[in-house]
C-alpha positions in Angstrom: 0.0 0.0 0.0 1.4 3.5 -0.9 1.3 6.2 1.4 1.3 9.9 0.4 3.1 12.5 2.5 3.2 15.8 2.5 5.9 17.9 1.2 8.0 19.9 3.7 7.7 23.1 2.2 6.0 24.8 -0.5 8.4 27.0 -2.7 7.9 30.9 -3.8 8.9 29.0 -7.0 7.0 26.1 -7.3 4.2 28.6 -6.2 5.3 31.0 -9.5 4.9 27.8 -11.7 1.7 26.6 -10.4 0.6 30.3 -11.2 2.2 30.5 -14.5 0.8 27.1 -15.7 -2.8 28.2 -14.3 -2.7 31.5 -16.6 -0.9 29.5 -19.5 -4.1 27.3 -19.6 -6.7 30.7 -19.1 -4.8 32.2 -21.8 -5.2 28.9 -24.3 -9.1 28.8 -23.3 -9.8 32.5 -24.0 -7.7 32.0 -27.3 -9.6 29.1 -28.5 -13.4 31.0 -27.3 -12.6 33.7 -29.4 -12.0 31.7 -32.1 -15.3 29.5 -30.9 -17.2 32.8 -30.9 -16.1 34.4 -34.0 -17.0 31.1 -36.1 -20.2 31.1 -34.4 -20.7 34.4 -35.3 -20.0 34.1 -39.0 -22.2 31.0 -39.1 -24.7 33.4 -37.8 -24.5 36.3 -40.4 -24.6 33.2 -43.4 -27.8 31.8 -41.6 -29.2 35.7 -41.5 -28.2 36.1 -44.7 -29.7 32.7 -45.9 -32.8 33.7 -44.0 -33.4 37.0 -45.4 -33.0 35.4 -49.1 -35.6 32.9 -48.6 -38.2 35.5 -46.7 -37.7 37.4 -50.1 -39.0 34.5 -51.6 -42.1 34.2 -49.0 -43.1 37.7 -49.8 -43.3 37.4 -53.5 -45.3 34.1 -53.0 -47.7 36.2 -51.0 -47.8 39.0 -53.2 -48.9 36.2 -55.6 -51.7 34.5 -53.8 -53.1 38.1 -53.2 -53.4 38.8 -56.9 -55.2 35.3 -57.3 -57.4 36.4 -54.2 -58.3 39.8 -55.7 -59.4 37.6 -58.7 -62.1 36.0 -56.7 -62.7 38.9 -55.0 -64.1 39.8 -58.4 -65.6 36.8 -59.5 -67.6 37.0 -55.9 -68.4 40.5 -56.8 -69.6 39.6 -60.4 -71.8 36.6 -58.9 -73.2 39.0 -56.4 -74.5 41.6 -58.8 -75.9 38.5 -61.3 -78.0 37.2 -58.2 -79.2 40.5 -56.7 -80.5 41.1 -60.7 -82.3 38.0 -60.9 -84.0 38.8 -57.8 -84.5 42.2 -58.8 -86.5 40.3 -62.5 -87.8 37.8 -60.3 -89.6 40.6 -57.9 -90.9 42.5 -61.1 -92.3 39.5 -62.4 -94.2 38.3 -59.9 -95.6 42.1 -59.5 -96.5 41.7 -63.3 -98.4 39.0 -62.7 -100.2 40.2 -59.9 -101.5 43.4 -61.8 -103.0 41.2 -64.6 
């Protein structure tokens, strides 16, 4: 069975290297997070980008199916007057033949 002792003494050196090795390895984290967030952030302005194209392409379908719906608008419009005129004949004629 090993047994661990404690070392005598700690070192102002060994201290200086403990700290040096604990910034070395803050200083490779930041490094690599910066590169992290500036691929993140170009992977964001390409998905913006890519988003903005295809919403382009959204609004010109829509400006489509509002022409088609102004068309029935019109053909509503058009069966609308047809059936108030028949009813407007079918009224006169039954007043016709009434005053015979």
């Amino acid at each position: 069975m090993a047994v661990m002792l404690p070392r005598e003494k700690w070192t102002d050196d060994r201290l200086d290297d403990l700290n040096k090795k604990v910034d070395d390895g803050f200083a490779e984290t930041k490094a690599e997070m910066r590169e992290g967030f500036a691929r993140v952030d170009g992977e964001v302005k390409d998905l913006r980008r890519d988003m903005d194209e295809r919403f382009d392409k959204v609004d010109e379908r829509f400006d489509k199916v509002d022409a088609r719906f102004d068309k029935i608008d019109e053909r509503f419009e058009a069966l609308n007057r047809a059936l108030f005129n028949g009813a407007v004949v079918i009224v006169a004629a039954l007043i016709g033949l009434k005053a015979f």
